[in-house]
Structure formats: C-alpha cells, structure tokens
N, C-alpha and C positions, 0 to 999 in steps of 0.2 A: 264215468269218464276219468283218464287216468293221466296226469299232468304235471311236470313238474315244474311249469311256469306260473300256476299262481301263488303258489307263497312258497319261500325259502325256510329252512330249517337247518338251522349250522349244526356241526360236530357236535358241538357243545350239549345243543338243547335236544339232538337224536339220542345221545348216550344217558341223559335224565329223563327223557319218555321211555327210555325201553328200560330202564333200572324201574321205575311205577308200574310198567305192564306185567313186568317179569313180577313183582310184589302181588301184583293185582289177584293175579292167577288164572285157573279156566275161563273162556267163555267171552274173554274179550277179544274184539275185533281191533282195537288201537286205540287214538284219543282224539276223541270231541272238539274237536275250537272253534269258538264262533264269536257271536256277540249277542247282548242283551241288551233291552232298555231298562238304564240302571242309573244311579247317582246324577249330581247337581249337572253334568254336560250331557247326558242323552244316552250313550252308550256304555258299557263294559264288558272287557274279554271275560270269557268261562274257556275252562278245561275240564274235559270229564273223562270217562271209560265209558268205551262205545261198544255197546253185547250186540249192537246191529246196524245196518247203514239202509239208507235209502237208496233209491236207483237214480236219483238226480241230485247225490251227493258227490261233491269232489273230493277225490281220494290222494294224498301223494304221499309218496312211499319212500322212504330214504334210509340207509344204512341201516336196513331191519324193521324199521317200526312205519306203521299206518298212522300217516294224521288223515281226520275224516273232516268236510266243512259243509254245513248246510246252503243249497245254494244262496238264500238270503243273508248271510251273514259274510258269502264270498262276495257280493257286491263292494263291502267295507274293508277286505281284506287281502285284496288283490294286490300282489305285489309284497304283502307283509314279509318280514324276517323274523325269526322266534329264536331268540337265542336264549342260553344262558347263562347267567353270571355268579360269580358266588369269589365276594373280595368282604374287605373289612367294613361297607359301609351293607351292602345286601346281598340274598342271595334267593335267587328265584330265574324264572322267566321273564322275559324282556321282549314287549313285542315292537318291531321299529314299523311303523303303520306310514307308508307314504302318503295315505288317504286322511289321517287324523289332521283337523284345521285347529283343534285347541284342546285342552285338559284342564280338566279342575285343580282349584289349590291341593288338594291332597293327591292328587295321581290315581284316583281309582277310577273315575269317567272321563269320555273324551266323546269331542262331536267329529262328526263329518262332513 
C-alpha cells in the first residue's frame, strides 16, 4: 500500500536519505524506519537500508527516495514528521512522534 498520509518526510530529511542511499550503493530498495524495544522508556527509532520489502509494508515515497515501515511499527508512528537538522547544538534526524507520551532523560527511548 502506497500513502502519503502516514508519516511526513520534510525537504530536509528527503535530501540526507537519498545522499545515504546514493553512498549506500546497489541493491537497495530505500530506508527502514520503525521502532524497537529499546532503552529505560520502552521504545526507540532505527533507520536502516532496506535490500527488500514486505507486501504488508508501508511504502512513502517523496522527492526520490523510499521510506519503507513495517506495519508494527506504523502503529507508533502514524502521523510522525522526520526531519532534519544540523545547527550548532546537533545534527542528525529528528523524529516529531505525535504518538510519544514521554522520553527518557537522555533522548534515546520514548513510550507510547
């Protein structure tokens, strides 16, 4: 299924996923985002290179590149925003989770 209503993907963070894919090389299909059971709140985001998809993954496609999300992981991330940042305090991806009810003191887990 092919969507562009369950998660948003700004300028920003389209033009640093397809500068990683175009690095990556052959054989990739796009990039992974999901979540894990991870750290002191319960969950946390991964990004990977995806060499394959499932047929009951959601795919959204924007300004060239494929994000792929399993559908367990779209449960938590419906409606998300992936943007990216890069100023004098960080520089990375940014995920704005309308779904997250709290985060850990360090930023690496969040519950649901």
């Amino acid at each position: 299924m092919t969507t562009q209503q369950i998660l948003n993907v700004t300028p920003n963070a389209a033009e640093a996923i397809k500068s990683r894919l175009n690095e990556a090389g052959e054989g990739i299909l796009g990039l992974r985002i999901g979540i894990r059971a991870k750290g002191c709140s319960g969950f946390a985001y991964f990004m990977e290179f995806a060499k394959s998809q499932a047929e009951d993954d959601e795919i959204v496609e924007k300004d060239g590149i494929k994000v792929i999300v399993d559908p367990n992981s779209m449960v938590y991330l419906l409606g998300t925003t992936i943007d990216y940042v890069s100023d004098d305090m960080q520089e990375g991806f940014v995920f704005n989770n309308p779904n997250e009810k709290g985060r850990c003191g360090c930023g690496e887990s969040f519950n649901a």
